[in-house]
PyMOL Python script that loads the backbone (N, CA, C, O; Angstrom):
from pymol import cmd

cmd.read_pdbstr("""\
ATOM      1  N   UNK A   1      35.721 -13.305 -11.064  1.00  0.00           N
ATOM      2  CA  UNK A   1      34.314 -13.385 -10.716  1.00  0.00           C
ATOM      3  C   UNK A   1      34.100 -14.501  -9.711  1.00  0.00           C
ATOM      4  O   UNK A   1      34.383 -15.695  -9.809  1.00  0.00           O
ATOM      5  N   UNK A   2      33.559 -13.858  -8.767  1.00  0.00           N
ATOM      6  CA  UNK A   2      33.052 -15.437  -7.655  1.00  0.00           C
ATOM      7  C   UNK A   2      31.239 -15.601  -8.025  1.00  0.00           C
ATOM      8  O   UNK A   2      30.351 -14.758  -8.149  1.00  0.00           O
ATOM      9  N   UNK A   3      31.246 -16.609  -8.086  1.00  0.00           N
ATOM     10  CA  UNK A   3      29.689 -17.417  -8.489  1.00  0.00           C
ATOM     11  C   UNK A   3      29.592 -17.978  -7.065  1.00  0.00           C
ATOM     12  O   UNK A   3      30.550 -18.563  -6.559  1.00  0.00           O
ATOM     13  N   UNK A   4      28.388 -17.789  -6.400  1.00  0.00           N
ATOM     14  CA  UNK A   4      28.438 -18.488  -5.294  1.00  0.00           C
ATOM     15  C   UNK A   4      26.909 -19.075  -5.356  1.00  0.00           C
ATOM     16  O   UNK A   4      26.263 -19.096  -6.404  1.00  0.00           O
ATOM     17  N   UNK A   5      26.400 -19.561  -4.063  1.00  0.00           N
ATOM     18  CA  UNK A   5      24.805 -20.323  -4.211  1.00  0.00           C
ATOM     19  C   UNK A   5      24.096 -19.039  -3.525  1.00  0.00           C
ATOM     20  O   UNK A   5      24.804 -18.114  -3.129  1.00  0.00           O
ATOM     21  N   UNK A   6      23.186 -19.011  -3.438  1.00  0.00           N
ATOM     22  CA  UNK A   6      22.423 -17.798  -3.233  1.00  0.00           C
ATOM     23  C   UNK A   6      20.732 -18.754  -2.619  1.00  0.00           C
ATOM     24  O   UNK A   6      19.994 -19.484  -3.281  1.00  0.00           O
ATOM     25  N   UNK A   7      20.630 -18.337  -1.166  1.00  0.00           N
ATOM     26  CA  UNK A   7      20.035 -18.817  -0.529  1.00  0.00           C
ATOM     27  C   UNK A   7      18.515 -18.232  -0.590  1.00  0.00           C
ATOM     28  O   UNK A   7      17.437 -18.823  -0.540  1.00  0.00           O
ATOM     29  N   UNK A   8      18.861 -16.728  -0.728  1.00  0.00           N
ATOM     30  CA  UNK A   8      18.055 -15.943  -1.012  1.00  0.00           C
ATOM     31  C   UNK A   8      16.998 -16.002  -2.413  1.00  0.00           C
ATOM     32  O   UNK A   8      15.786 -15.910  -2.605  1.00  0.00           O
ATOM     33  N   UNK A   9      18.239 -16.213  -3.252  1.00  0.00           N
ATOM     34  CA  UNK A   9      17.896 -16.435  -4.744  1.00  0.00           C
ATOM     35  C   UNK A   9      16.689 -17.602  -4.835  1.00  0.00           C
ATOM     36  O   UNK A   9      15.587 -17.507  -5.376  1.00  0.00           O
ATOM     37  N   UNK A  10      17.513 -19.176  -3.836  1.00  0.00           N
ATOM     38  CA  UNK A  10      16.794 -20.225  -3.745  1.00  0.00           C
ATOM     39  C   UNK A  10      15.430 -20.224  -3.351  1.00  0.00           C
ATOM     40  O   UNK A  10      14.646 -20.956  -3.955  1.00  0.00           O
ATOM     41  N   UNK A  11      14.995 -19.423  -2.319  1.00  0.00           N
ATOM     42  CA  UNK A  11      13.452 -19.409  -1.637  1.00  0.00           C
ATOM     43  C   UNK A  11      12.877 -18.092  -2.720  1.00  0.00           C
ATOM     44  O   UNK A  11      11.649 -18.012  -2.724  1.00  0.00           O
ATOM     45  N   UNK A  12      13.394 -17.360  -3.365  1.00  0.00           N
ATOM     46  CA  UNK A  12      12.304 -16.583  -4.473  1.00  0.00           C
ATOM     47  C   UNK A  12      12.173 -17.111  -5.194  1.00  0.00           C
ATOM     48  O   UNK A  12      11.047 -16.946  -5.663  1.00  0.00           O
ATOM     49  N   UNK A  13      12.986 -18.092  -5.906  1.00  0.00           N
ATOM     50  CA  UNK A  13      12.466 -19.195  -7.222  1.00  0.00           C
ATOM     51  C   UNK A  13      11.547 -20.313  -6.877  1.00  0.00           C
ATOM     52  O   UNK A  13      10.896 -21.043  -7.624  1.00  0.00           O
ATOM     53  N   UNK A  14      11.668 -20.278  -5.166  1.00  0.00           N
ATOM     54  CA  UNK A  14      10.269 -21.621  -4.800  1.00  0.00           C
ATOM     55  C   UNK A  14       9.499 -21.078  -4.626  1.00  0.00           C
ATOM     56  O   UNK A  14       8.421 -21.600  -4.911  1.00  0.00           O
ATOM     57  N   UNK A  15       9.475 -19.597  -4.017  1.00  0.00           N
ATOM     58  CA  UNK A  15       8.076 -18.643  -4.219  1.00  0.00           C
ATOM     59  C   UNK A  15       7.839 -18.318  -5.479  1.00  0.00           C
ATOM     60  O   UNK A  15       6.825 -17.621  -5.476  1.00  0.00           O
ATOM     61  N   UNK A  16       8.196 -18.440  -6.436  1.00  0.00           N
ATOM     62  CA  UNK A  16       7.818 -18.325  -7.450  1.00  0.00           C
ATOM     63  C   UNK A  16       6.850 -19.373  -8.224  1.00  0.00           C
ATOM     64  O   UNK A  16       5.769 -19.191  -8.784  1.00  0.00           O
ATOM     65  N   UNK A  17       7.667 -20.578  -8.042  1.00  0.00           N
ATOM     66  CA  UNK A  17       7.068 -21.778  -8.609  1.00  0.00           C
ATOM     67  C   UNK A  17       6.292 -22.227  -8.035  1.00  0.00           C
ATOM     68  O   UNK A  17       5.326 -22.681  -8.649  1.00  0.00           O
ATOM     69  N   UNK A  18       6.339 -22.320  -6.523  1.00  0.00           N
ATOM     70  CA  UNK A  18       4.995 -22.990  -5.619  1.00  0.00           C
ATOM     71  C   UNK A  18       3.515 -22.781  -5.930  1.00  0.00           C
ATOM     72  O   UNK A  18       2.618 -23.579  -5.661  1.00  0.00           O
ATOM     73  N   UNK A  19       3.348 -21.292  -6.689  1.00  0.00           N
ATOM     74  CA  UNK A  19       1.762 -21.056  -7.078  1.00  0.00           C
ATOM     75  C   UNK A  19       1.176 -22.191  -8.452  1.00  0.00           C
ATOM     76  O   UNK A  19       0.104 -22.714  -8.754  1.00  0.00           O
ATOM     77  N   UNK A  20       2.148 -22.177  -8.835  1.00  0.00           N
ATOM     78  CA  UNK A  20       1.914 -23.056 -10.145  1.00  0.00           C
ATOM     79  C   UNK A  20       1.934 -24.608 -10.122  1.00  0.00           C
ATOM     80  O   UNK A  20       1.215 -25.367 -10.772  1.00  0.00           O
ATOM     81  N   UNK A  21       2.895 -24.912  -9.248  1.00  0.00           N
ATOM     82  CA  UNK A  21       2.919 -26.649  -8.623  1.00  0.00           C
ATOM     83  C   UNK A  21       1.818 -26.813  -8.423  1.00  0.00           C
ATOM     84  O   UNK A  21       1.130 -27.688  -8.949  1.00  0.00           O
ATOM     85  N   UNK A  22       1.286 -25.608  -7.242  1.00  0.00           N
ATOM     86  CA  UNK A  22      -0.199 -26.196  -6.416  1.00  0.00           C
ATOM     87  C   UNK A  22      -1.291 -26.214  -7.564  1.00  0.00           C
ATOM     88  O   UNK A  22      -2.073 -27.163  -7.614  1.00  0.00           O
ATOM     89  N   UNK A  23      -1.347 -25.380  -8.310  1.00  0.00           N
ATOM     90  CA  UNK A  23      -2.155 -25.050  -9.711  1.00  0.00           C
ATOM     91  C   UNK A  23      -2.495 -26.543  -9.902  1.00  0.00           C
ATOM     92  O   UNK A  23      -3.550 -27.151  -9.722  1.00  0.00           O
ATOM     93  N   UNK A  24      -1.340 -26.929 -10.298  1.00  0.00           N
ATOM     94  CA  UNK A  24      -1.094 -28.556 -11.099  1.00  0.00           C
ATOM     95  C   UNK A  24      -1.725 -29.457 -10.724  1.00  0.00           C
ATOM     96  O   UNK A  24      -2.352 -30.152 -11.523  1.00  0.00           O
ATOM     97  N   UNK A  25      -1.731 -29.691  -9.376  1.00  0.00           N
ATOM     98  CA  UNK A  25      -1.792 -30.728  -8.734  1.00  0.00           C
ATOM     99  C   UNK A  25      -3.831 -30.598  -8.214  1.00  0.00           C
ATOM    100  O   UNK A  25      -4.660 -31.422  -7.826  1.00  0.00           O
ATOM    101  N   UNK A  26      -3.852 -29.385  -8.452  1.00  0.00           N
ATOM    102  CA  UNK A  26      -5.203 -29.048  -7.950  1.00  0.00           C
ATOM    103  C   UNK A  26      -6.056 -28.183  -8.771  1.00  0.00           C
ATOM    104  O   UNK A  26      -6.463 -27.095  -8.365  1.00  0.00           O
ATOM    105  N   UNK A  27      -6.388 -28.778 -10.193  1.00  0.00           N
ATOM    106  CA  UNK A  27      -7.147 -27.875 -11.008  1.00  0.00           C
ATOM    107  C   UNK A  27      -8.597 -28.152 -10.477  1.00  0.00           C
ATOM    108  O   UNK A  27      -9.107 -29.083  -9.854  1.00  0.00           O
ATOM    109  N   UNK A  28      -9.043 -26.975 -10.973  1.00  0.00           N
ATOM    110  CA  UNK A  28     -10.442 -26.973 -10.511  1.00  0.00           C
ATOM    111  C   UNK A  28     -11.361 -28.584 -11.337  1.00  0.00           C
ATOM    112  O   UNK A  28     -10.551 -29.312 -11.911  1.00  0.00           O
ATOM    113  N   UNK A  29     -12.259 -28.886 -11.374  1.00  0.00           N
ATOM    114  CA  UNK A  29     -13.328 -29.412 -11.947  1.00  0.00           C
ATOM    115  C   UNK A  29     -13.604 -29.032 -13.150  1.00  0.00           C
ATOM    116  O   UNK A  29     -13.866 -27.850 -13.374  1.00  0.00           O
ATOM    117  N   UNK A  30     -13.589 -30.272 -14.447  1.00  0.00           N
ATOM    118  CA  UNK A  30     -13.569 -30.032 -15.347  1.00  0.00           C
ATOM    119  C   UNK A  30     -13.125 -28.709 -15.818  1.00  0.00           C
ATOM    120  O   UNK A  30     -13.918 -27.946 -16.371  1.00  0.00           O
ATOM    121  N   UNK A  31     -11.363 -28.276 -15.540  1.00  0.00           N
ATOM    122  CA  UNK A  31     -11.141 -27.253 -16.131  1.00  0.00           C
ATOM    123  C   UNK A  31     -10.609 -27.134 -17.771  1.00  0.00           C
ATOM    124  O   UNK A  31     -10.251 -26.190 -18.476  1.00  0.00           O
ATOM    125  N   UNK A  32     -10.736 -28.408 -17.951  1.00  0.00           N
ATOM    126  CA  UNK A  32     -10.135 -28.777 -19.720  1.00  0.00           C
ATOM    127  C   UNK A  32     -11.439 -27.766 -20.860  1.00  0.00           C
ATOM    128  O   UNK A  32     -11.361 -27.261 -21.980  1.00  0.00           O
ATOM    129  N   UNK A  33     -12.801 -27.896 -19.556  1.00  0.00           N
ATOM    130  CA  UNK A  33     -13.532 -27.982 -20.543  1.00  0.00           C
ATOM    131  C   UNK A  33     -13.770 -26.215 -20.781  1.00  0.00           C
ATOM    132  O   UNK A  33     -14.399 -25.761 -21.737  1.00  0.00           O
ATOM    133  N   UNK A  34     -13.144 -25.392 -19.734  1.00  0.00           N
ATOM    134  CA  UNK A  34     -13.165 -24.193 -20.247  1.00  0.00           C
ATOM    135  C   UNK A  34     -12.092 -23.585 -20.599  1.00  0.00           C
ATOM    136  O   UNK A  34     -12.085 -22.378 -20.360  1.00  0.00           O
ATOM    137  N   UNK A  35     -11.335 -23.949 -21.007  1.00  0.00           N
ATOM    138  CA  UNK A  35      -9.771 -23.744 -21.487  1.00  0.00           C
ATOM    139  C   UNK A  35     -10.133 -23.150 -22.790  1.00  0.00           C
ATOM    140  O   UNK A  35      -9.473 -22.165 -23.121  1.00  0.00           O
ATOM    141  N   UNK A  36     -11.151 -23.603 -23.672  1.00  0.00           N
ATOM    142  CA  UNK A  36     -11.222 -23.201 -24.970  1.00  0.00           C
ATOM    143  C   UNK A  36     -11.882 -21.235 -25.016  1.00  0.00           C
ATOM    144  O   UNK A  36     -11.751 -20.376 -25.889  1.00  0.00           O
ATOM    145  N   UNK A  37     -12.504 -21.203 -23.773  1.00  0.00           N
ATOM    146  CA  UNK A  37     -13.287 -19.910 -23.609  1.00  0.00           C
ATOM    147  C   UNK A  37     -12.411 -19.055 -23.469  1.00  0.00           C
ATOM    148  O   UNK A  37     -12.848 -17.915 -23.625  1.00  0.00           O
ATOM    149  N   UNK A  38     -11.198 -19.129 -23.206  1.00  0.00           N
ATOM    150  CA  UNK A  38     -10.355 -17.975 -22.535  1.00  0.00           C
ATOM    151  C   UNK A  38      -9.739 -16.851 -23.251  1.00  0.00           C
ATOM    152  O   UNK A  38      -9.112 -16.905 -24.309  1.00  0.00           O
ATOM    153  N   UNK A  39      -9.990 -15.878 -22.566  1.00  0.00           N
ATOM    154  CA  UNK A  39     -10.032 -14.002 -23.416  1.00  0.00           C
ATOM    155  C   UNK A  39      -8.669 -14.371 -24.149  1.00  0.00           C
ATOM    156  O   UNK A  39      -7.631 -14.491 -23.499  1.00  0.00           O
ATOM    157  N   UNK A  40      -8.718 -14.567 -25.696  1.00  0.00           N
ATOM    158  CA  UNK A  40      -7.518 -14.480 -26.196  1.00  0.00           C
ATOM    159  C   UNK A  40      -6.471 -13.379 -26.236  1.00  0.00           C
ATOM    160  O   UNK A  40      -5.258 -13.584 -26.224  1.00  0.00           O
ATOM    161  N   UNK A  41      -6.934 -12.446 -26.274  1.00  0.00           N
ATOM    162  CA  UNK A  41      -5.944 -11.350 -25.898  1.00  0.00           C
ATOM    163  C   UNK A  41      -5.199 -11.777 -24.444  1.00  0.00           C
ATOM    164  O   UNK A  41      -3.974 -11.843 -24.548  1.00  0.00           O
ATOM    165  N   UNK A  42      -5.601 -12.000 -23.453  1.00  0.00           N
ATOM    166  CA  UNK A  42      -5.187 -12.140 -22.379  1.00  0.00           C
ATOM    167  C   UNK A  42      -4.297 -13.587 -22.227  1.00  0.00           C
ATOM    168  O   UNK A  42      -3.884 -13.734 -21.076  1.00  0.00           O
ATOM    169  N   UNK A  43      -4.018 -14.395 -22.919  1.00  0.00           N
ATOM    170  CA  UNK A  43      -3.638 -15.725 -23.336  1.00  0.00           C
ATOM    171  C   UNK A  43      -2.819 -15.208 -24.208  1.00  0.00           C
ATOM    172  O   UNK A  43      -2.024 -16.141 -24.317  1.00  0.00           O
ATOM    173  N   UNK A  44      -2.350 -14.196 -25.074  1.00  0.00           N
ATOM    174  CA  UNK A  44      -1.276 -13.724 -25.649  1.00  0.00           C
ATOM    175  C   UNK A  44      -0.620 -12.914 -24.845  1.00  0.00           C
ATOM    176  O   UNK A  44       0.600 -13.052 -24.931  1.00  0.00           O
ATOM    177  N   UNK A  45      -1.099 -11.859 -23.848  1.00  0.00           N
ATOM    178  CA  UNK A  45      -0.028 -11.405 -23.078  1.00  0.00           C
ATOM    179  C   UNK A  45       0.696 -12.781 -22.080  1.00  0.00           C
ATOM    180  O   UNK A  45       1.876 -12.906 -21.752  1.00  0.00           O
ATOM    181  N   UNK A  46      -0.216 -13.499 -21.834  1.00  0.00           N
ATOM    182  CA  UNK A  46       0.675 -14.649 -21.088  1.00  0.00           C
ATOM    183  C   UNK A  46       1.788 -15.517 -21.328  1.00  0.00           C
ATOM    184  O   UNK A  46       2.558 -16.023 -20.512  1.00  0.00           O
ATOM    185  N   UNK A  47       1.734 -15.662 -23.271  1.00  0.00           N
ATOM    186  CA  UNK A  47       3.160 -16.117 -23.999  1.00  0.00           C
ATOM    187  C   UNK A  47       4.053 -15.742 -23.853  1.00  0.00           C
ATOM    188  O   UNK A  47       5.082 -16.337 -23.532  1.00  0.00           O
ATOM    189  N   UNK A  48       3.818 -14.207 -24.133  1.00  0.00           N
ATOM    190  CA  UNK A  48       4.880 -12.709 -24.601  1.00  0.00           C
ATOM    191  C   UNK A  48       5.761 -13.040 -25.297  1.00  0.00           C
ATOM    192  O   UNK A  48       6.697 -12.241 -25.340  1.00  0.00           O
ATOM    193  N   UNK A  49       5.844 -13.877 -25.850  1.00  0.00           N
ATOM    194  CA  UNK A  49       7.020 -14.223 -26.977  1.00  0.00           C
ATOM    195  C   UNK A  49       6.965 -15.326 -27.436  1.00  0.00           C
ATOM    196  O   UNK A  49       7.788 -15.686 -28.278  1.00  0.00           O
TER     197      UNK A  49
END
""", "prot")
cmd.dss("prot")
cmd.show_as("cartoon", "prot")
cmd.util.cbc("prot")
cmd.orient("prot")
C-alpha cells in the first residue's frame, strides 16, 4: 500500500472547515441568547449519533 499526502484531499478539508472557523470568530449578536429556541428535532439531526 502507498499512503501518500493528498493535496486535493488538503483544500476539501479547508473547504470544509472554513464555514465553521468564520462561524466562530463571527457570531451574530447576542447569539447565546437564542440558542435555547432552536427546532429540536433539527438539533438532533445535527448530532446523528
Amino acid at each position: 500500500m502507498n499512503f501518500g499526502f493528498s493535496y486535493v484531499g488538503l483544500i476539501y478539508l479547508v473547504m470544509l472547515m472554513l464555514p465553521n472557523i468564520i462561524w466562530t470568530k463571527n457570531q451574530p449578536k447576542d447569539y447565546e441568547k437564542y440558542v435555547g429556541n432552536e427546532n429540536k428535532v433539527l438539533v438532533a439531526f445535527e448530532w446523528d449519533g
